[in-house]
N, CA, C and O atoms as a Tinker XYZ file with bonds, in Angstrom:
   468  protein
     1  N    -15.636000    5.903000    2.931000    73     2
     2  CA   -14.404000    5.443000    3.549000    64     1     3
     3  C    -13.593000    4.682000    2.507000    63     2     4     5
     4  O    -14.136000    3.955000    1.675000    81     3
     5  N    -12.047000    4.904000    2.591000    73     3     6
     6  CA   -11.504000    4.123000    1.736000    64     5     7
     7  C    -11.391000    2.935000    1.533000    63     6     8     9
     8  O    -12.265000    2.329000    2.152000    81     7
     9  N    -10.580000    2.119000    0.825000    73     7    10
    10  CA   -10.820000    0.576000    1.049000    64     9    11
    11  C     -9.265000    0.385000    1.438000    63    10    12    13
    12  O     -8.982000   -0.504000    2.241000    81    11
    13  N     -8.349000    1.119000    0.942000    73    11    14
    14  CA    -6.923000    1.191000    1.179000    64    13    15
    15  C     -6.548000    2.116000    2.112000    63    14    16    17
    16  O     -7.470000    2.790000    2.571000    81    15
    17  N     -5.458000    2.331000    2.513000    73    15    18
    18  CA    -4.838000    3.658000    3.287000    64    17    19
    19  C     -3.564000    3.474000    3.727000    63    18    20    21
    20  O     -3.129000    2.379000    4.085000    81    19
    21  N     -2.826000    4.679000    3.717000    73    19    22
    22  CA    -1.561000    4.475000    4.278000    64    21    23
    23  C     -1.003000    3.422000    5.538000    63    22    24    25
    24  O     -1.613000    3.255000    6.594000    81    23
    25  N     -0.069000    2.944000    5.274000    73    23    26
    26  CA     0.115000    1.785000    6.166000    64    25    27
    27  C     -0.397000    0.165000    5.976000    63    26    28    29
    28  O      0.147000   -0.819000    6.478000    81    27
    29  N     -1.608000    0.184000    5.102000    73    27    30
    30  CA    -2.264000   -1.161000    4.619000    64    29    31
    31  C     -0.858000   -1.896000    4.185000    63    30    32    33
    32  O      0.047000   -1.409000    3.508000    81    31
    33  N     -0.950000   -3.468000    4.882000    73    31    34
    34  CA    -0.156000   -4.434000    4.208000    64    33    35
    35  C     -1.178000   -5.084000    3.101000    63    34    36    37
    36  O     -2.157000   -5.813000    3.260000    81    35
    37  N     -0.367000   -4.354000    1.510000    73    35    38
    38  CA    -1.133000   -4.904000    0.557000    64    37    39
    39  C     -0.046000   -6.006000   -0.566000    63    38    40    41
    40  O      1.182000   -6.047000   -0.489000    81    39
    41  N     -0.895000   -6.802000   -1.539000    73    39    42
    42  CA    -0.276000   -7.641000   -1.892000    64    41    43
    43  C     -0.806000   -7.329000   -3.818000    63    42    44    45
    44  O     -1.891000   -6.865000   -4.170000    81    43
    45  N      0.427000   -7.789000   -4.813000    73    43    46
    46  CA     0.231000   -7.046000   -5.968000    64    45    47
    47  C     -1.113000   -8.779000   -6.833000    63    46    48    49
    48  O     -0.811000   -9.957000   -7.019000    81    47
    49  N     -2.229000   -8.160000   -7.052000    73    47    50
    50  CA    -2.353000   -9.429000   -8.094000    64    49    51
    51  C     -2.672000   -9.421000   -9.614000    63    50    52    53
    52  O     -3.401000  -10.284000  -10.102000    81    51
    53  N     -2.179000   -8.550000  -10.263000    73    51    54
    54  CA    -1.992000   -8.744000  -11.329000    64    53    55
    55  C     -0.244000   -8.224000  -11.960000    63    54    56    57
    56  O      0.691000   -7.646000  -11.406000    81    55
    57  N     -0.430000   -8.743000  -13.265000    73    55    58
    58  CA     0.663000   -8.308000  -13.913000    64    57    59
    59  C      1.640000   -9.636000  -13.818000    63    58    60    61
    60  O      1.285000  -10.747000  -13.425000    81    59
    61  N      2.935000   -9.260000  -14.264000    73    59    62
    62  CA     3.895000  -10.784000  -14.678000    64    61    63
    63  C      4.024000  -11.143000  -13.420000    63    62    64    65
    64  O      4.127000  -10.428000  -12.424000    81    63
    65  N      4.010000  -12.521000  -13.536000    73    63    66
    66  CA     5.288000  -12.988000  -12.427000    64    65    67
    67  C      6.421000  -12.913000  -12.075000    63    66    68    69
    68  O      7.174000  -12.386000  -12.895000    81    67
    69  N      7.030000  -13.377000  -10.770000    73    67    70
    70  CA     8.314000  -12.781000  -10.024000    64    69    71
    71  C      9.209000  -13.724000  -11.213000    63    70    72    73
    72  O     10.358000  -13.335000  -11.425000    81    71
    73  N      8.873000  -14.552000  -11.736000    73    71    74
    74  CA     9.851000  -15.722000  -12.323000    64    73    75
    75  C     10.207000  -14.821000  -13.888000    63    74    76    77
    76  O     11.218000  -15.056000  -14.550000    81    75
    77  N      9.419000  -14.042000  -14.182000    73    75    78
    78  CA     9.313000  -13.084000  -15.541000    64    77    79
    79  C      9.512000  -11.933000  -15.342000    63    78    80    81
    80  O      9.267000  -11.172000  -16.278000    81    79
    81  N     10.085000  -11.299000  -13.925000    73    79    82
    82  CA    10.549000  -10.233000  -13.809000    64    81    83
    83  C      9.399000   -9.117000  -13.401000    63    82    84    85
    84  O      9.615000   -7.907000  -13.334000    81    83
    85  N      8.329000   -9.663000  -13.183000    73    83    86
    86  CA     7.220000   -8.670000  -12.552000    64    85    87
    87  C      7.006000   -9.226000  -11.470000    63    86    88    89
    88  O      7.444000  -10.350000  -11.226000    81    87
    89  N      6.100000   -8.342000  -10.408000    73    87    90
    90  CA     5.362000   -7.821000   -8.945000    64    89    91
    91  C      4.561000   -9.048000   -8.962000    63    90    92    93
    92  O      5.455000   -9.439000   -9.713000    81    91
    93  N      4.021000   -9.713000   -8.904000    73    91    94
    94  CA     2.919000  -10.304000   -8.546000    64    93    95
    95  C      3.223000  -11.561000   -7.298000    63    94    96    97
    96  O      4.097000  -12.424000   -7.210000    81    95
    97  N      2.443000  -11.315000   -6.711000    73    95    98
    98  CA     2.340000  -12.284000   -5.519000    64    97    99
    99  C      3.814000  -11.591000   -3.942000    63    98   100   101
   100  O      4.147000  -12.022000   -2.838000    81    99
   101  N      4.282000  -10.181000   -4.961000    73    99   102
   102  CA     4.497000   -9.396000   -3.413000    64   101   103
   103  C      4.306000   -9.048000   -3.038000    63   102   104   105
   104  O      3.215000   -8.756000   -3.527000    81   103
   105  N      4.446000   -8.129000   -1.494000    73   103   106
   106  CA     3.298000   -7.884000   -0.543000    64   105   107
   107  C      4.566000   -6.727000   -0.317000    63   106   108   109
   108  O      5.725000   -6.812000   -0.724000    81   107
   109  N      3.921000   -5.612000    0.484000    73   107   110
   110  CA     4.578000   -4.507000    0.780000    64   109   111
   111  C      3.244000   -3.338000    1.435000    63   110   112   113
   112  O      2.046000   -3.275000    1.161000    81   111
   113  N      4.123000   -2.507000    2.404000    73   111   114
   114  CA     3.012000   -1.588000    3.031000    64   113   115
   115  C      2.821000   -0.256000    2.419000    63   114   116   117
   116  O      3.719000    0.582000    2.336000    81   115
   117  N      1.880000   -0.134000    2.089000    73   115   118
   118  CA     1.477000    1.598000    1.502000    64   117   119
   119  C      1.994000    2.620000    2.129000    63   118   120   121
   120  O      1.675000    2.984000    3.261000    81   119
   121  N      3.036000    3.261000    1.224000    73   119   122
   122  CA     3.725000    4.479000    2.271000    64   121   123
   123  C      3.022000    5.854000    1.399000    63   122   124   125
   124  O      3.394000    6.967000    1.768000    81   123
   125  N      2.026000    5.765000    0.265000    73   123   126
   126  CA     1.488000    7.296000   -0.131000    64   125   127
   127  C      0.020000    7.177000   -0.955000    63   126   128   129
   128  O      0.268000    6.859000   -2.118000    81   127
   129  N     -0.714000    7.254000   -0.840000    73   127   130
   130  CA    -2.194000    7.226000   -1.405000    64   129   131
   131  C     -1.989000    8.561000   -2.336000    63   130   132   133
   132  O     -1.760000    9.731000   -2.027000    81   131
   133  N     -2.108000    8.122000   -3.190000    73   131   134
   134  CA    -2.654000    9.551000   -4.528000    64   133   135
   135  C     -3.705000    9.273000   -5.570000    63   134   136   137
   136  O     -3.632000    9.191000   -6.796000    81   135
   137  N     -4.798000    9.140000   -4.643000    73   135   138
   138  CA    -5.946000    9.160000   -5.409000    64   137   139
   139  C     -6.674000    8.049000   -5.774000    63   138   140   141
   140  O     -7.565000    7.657000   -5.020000    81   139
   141  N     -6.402000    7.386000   -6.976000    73   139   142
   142  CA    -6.370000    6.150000   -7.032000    64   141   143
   143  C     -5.093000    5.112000   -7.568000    63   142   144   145
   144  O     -4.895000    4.029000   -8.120000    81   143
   145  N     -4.406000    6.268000   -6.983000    73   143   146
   146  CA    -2.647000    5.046000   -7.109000    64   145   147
   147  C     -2.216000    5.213000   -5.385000    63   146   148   149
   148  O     -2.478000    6.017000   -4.490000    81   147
   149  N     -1.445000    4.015000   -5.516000    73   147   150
   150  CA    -0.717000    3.752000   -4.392000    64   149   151
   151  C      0.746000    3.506000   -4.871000    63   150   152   153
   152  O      1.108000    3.061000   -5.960000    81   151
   153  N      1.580000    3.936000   -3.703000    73   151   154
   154  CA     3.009000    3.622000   -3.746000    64   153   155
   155  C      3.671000    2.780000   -2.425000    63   154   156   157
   156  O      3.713000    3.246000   -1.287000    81   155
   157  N      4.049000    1.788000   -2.717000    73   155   158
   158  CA     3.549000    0.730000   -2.090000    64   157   159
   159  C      5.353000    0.272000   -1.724000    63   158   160   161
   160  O      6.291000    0.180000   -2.516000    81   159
   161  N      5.330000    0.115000   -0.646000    73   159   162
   162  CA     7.296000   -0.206000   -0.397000    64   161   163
   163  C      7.718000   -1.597000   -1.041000    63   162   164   165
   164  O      7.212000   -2.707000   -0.879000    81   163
   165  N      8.933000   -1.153000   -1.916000    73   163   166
   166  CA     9.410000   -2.301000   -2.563000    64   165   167
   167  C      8.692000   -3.332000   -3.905000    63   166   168   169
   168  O      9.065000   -4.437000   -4.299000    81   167
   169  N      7.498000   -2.432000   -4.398000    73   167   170
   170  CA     7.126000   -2.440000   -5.366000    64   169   171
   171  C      7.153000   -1.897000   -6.720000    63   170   172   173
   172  O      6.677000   -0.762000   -6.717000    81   171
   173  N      7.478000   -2.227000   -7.717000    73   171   174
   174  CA     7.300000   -1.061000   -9.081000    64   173   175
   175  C      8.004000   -0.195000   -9.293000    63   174   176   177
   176  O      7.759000    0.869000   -9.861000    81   175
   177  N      9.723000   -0.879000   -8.495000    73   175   178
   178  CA    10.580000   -0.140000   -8.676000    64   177   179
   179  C     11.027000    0.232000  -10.586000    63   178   180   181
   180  O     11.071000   -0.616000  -11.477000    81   179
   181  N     11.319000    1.855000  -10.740000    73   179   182
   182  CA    11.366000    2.438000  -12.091000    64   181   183
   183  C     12.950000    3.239000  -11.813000    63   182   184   185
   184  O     13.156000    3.968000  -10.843000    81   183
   185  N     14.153000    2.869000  -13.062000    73   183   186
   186  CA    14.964000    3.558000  -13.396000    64   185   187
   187  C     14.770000    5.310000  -13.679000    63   186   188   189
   188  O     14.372000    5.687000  -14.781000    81   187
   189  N     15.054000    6.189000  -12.708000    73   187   190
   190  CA    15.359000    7.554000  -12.763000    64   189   191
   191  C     16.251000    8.130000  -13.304000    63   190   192   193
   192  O     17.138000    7.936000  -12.473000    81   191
   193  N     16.922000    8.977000  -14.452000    73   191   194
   194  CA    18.045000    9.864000  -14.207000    64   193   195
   195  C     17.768000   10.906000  -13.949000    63   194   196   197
   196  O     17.108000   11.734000  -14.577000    81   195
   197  N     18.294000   10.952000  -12.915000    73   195   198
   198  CA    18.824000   12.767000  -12.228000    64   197   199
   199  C     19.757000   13.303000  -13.076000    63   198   200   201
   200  O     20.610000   12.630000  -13.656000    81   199
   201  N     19.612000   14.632000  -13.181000    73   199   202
   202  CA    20.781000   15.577000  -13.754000    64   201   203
   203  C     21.724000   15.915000  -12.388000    63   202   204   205
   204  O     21.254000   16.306000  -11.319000    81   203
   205  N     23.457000   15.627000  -12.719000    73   203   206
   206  CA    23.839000   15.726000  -11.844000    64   205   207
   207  C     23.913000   17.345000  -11.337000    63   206   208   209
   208  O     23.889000   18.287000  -12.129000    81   207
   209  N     23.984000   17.453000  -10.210000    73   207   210
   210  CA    24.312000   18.646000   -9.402000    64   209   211
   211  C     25.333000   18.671000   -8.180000    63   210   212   213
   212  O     26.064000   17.750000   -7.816000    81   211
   213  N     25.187000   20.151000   -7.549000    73   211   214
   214  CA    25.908000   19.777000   -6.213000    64   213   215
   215  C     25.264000   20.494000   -5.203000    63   214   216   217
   216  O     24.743000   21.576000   -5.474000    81   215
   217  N     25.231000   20.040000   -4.088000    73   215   218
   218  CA    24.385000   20.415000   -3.133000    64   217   219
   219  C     25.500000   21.625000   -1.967000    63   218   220   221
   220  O     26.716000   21.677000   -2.154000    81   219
   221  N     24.975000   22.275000   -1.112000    73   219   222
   222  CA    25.935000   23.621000   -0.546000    64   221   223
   223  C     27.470000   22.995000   -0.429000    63   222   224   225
   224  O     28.484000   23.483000   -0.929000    81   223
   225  N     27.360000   21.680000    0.434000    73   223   226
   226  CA    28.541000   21.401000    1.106000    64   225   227
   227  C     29.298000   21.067000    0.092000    63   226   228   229
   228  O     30.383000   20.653000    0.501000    81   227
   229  N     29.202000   21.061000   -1.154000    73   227   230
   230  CA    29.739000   20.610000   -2.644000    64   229   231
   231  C     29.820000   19.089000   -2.955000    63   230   232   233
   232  O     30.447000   18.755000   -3.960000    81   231
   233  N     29.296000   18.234000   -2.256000    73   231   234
   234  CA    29.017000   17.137000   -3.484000    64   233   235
   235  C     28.152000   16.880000   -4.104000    63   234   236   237
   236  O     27.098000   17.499000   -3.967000    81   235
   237  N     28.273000   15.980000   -4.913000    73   235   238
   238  CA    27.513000   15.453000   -6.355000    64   237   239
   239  C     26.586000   14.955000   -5.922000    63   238   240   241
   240  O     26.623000   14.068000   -5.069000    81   239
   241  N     25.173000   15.611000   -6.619000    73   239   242
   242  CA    24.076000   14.859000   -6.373000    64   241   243
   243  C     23.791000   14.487000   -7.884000    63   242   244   245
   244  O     24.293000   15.121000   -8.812000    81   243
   245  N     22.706000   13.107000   -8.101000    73   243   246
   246  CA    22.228000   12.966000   -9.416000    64   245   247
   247  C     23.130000   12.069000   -9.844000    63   246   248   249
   248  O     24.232000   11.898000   -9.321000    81   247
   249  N     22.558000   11.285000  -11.103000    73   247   250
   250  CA    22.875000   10.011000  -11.756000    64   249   251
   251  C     22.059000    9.282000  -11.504000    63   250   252   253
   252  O     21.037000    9.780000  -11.033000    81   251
   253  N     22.105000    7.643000  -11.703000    73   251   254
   254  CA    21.058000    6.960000  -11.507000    64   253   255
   255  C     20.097000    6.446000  -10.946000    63   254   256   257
   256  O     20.234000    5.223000  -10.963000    81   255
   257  N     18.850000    6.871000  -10.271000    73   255   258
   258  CA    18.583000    6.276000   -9.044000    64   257   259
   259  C     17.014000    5.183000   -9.598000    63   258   260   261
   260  O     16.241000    5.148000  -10.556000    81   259
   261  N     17.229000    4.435000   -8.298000    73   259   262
   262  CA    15.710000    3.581000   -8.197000    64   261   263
   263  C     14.776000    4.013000   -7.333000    63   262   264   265
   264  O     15.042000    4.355000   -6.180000    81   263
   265  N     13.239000    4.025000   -8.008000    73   263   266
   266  CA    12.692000    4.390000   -6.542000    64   265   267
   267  C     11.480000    3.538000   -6.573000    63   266   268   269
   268  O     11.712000    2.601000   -7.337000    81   267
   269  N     10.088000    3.443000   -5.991000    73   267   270
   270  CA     9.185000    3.100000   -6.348000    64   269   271
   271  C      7.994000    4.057000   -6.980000    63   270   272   273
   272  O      7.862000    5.189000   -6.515000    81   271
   273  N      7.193000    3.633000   -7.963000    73   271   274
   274  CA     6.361000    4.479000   -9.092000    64   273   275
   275  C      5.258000    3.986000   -8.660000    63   274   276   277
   276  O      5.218000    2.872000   -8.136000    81   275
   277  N      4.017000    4.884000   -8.848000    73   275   278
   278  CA     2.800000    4.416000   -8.070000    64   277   279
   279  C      2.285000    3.313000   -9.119000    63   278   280   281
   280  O      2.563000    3.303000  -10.318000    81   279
   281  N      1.455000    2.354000   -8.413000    73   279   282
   282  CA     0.572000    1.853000   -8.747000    64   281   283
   283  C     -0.827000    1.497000   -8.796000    63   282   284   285
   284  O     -1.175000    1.450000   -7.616000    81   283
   285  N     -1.953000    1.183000   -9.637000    73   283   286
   286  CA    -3.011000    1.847000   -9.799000    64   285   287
   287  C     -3.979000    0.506000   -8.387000    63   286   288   289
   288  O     -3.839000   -0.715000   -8.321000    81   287
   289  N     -4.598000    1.149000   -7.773000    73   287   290
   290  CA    -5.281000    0.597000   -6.339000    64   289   291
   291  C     -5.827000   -0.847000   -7.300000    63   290   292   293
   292  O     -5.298000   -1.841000   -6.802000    81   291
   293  N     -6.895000   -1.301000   -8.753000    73   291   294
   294  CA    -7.116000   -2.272000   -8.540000    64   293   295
   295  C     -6.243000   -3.181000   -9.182000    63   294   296   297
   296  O     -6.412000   -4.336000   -9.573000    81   295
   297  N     -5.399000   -2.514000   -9.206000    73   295   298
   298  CA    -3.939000   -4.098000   -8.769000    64   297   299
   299  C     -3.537000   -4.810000   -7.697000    63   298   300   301
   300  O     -2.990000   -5.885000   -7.452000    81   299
   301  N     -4.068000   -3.683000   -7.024000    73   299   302
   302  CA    -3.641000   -4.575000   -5.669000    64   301   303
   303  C     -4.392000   -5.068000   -4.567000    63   302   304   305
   304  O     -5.371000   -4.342000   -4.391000    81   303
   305  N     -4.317000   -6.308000   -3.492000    73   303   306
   306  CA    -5.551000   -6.660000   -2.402000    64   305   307
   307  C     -5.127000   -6.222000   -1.181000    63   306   308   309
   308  O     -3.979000   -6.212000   -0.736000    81   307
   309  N     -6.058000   -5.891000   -0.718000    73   307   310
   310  CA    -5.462000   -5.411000    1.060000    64   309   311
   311  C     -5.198000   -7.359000    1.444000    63   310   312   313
   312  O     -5.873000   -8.335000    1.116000    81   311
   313  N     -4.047000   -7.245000    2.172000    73   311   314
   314  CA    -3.341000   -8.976000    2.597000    64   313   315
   315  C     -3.911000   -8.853000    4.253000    63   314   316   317
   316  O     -3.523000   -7.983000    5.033000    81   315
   317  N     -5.014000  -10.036000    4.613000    73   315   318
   318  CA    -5.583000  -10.465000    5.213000    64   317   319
   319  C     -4.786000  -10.453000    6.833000    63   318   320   321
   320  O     -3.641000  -10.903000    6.797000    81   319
   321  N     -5.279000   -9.990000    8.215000    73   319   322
   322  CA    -4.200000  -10.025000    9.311000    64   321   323
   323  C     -3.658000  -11.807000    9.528000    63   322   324   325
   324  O     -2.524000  -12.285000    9.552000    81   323
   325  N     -5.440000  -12.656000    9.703000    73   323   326
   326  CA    -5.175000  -14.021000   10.095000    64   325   327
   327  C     -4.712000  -14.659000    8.920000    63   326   328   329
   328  O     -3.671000  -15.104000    9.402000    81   327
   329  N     -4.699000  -14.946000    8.035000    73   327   330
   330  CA    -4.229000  -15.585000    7.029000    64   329   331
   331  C     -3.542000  -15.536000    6.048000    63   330   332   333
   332  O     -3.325000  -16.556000    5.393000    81   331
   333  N     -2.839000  -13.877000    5.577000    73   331   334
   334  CA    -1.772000  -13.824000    5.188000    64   333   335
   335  C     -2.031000  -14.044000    3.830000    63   334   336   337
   336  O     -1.134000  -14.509000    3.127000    81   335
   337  N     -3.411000  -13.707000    3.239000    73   335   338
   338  CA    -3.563000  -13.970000    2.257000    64   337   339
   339  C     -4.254000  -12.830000    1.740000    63   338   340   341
   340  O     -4.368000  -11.885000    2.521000    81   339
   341  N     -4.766000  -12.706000    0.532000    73   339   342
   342  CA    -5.300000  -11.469000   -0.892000    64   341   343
   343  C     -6.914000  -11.417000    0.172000    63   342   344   345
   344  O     -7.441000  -12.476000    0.514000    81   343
   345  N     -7.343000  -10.434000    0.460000    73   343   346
   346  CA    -9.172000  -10.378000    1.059000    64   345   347
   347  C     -9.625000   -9.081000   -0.314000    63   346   348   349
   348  O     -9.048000   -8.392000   -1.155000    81   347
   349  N    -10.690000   -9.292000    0.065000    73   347   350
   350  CA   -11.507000   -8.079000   -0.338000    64   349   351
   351  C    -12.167000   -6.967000    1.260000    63   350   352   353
   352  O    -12.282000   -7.399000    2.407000    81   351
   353  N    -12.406000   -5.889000    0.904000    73   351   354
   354  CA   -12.754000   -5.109000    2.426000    64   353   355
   355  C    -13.923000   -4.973000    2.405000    63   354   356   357
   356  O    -14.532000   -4.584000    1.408000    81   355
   357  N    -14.730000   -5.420000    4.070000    73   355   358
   358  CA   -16.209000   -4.732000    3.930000    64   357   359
   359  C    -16.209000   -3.714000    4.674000    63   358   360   361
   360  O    -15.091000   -3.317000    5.003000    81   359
   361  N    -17.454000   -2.918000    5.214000    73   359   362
   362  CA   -17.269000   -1.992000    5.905000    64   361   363
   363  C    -18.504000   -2.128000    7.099000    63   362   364   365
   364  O    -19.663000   -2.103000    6.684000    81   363
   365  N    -18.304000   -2.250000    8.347000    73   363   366
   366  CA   -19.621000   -2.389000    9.422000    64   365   367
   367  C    -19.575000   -1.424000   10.384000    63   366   368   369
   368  O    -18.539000   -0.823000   10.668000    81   367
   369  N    -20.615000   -1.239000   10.895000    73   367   370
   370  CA   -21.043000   -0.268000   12.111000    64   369   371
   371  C    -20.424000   -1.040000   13.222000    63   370   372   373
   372  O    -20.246000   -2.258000   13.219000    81   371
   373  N    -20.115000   -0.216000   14.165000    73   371   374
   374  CA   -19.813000   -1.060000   15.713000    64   373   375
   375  C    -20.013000   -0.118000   16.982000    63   374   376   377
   376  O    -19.747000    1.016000   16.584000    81   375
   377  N    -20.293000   -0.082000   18.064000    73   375   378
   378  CA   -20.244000    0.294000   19.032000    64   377   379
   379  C    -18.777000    0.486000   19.787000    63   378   380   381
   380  O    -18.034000   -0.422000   20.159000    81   379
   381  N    -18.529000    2.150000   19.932000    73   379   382
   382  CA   -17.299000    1.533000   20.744000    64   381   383
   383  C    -17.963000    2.736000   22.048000    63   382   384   385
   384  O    -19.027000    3.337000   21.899000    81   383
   385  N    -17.312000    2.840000   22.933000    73   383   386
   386  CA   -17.379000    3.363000   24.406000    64   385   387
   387  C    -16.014000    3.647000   25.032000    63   386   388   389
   388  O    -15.084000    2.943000   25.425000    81   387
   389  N    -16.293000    5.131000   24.960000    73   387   390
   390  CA   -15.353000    5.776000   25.047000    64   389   391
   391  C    -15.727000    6.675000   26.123000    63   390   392   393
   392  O    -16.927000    6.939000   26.052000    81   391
   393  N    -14.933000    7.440000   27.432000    73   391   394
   394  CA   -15.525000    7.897000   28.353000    64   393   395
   395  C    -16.550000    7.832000   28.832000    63   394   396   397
   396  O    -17.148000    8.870000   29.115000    81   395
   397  N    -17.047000    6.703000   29.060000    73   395   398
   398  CA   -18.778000    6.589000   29.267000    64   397   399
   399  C    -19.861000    6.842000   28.177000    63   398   400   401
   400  O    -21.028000    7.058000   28.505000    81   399
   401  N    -19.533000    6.820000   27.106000    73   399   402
   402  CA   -20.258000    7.594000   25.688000    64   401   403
   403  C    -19.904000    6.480000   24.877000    63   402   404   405
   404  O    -18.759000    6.150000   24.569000    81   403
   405  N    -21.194000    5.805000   24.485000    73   403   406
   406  CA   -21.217000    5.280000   22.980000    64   405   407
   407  C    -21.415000    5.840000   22.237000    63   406   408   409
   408  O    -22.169000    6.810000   22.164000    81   407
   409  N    -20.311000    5.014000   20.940000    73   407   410
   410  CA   -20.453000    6.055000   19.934000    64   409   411
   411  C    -20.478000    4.992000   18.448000    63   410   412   413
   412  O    -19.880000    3.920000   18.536000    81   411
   413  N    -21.147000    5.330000   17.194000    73   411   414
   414  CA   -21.442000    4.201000   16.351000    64   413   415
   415  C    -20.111000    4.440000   15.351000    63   414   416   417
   416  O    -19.860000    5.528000   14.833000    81   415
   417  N    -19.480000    3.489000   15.213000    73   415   418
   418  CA   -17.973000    4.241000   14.107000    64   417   419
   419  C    -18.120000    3.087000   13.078000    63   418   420   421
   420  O    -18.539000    1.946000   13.274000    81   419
   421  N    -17.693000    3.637000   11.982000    73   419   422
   422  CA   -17.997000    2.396000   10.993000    64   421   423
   423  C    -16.220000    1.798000   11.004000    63   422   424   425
   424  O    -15.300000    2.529000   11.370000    81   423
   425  N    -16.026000    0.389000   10.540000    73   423   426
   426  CA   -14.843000   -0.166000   10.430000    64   425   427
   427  C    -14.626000   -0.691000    9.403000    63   426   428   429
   428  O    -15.511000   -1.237000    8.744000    81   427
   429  N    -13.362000   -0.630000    9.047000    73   427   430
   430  CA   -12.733000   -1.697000    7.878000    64   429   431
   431  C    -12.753000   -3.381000    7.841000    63   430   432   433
   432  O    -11.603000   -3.751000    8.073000    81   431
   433  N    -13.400000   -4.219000    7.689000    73   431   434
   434  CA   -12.959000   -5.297000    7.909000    64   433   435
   435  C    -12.615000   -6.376000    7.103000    63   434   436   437
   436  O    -13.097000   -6.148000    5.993000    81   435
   437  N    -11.960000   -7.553000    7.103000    73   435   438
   438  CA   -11.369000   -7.971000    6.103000    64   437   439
   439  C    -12.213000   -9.539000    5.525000    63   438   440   441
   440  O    -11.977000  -10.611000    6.081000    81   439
   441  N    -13.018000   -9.436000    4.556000    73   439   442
   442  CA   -14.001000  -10.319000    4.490000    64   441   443
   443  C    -13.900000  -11.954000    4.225000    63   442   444   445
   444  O    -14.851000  -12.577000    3.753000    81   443
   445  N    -13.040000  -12.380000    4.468000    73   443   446
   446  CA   -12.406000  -13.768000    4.199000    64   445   447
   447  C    -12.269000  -14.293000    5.713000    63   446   448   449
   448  O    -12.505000  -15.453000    6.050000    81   447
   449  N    -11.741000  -12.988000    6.801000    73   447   450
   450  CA   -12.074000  -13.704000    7.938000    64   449   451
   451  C    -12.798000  -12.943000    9.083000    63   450   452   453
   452  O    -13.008000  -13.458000   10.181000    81   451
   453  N    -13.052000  -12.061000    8.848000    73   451   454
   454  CA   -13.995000  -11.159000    9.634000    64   453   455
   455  C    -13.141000  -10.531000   10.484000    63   454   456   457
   456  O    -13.739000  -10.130000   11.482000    81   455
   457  N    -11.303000  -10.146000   10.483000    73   455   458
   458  CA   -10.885000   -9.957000   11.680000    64   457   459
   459  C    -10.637000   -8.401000   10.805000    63   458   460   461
   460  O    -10.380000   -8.414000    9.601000    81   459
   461  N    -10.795000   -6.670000   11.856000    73   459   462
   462  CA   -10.374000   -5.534000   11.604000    64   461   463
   463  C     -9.412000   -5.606000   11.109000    63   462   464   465
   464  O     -8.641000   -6.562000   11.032000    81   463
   465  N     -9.333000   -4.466000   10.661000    73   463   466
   466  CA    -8.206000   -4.175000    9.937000    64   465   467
   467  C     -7.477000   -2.544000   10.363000    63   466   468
   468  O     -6.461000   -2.154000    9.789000    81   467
């Protein structure tokens, strides 16, 4: 099971500080898992040029854009639900009951305060 996944509110901890023009200590939700990078909203934004074009209805596409560039998973911490802070993830068995049927599912949980994730 992963330790990350789409949708995780994660938080950046390495690299410069916000005061030096780098990520660190922002938080943003995982919008694409590729492997072992994540692309993470409002993080690691990178200068693009597009070649301009034109699209059917005839305007201009292309010129400069921003977007976000992945970043590599151990940069970043899954950010804790109760405390709003950097955790590490464990993983436990649990019982859940579902139509009259238990069933054993393993879970994500967040080890600083024991609450799912």
């Amino acid at each position: 099971m992963a330790n990350i996944k789409k949708g995780d509110l994660v938080q950046v901890i390495t690299g410069a500080t916000q005061e030096r023009g780098g990520d660190r200590g922002k938080q943003g939700k995982v919008i694409e898992v590729r492997g072992d990078r994540l692309v993470v909203e409002g993080i690691n934004f990178v200068t693009k040029h597009v070649r301009v074009g034109q699209t059917q209805r005839g305007s201009k596409t292309g010129g400069i854009e921003q977007h976000e560039a992945p970043i590599h998973v151990s940069n970043v911490a899954i950010v804790d639900p109760k405390t709003k802070t950097p955790t590490r993830v464990g993983h436990r068995n649990e019982e859940v009951e579902k139509d009259g049927v238990t069933k054993t599912v393993r879970v994500r949980y967040a080890k600083k305060s024991g609450e799912k994730l």
